[in-house]
N, C-alpha and C positions, 0 to 999 in steps of 0.2 A: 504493500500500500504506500509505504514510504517512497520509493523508487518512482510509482506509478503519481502521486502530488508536485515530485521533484520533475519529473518528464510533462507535466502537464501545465507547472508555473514556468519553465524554463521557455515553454513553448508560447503561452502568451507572453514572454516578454520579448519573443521572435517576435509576436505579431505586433507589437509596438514599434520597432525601429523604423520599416519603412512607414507605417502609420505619422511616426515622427518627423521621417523627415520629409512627405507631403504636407503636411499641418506646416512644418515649419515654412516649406517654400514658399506657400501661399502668405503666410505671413508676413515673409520676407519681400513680399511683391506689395505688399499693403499698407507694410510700415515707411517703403520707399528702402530699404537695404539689408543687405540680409546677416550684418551684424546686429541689426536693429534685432532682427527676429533671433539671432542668438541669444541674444540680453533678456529679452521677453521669456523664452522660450525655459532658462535657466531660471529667472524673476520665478514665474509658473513652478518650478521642478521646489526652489527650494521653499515657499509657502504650502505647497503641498509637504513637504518632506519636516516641518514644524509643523503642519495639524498632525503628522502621522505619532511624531517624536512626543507630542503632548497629549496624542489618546493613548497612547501606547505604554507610554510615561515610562520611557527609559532614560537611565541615570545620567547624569552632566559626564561628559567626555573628561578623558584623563589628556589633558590639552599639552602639560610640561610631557608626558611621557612621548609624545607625539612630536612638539619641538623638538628632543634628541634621539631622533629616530633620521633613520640613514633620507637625504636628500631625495630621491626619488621619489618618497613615499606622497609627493605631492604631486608629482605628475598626472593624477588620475582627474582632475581640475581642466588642467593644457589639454588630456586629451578628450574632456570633454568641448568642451570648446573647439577645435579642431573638428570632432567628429560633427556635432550640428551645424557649424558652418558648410563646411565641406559637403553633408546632406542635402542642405536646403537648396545647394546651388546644380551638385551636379544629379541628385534623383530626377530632376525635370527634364536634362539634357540626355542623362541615360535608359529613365524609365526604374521604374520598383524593381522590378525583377531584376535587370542587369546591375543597377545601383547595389544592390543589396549581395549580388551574388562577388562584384569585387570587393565588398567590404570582407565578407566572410573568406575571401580567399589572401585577402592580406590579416585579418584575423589566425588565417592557418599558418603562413609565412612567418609571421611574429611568435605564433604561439610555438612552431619547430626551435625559430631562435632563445626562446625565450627558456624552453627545456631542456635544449642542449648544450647550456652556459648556467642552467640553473640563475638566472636574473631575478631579480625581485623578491628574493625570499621563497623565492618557490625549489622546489628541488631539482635537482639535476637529473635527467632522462635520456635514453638514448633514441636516437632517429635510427626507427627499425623502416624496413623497406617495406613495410606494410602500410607505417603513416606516409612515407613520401608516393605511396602509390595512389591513396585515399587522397593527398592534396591534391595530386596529379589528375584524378577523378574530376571534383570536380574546377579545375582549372576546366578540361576536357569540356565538362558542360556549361560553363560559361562559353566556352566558344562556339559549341554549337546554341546555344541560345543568340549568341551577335551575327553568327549569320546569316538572317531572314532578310 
């Protein structure tokens, strides 16, 4: 059942992103720029993200612990920003499908590097030839998806 809750939130939060970055684009055409619709977009996330912190009522962050923790750990910020920009502008020009299918294949790309140097606090993994053939997958069918 556990497995089956985890597969099933994981999945709507697949359905969110291009969700996200259509919402955004539009926005970003209405607000007149599409950092405009970043700023909005984030504005949105993090008032949502205090009703959740206040019904939920979980405890005040350990904020010094957080200052002397290794530099990177801020990064998740830049790449949000980064990613709904970058959304808003090119899902229009690529379409949901294709947009969403390069994001997940540099998703794949980063996630090989990212295990096989053990980066970020995460562990270190080996690139077996079964993930390079599963990237290789779907790289494969991103291209047959662009070529219509």
């Amino acid at each position: 059942m556990a497995l089956f809750v985890s597969i099933l939130l994981s999945l709507l939060a697949g359905f969110a992103v291009p969700l996200q970055a259509g919402t955004n684009a539009r926005l970003g055409t209405l607000l007149g720029h599409p950092l405009w619709a970043t700023g909005v977009s984030l504005l949105v996330s993090l008032l949502v993200l205090g009703g959740l912190l206040l019904f939920i009522k979980v405890p005040k962050p350990n904020l010094m612990a957080a200052l002397q923790g290794p530099w990177w750990i801020w990064m998740g910020g830049l790449a949000g920003v980064l990613y709904i920009t970058v959304a808003l502008l090119m899902a229009p020009r690529l379409g949901a499908l294709n947009f969403i299918m390069v994001v997940i294949i540099g998703q794949l790309l980063i996630s090989l590097i990212i295990d096989y140097f053990g980066l970020v606090g995460l562990p270190r993994k080996d690139i077996s030839l079964q993930k390079l053939i599963g990237v290789l997958v779907v790289i494969g069918g991103f291209v047959i998806t662009t070529r219509g």
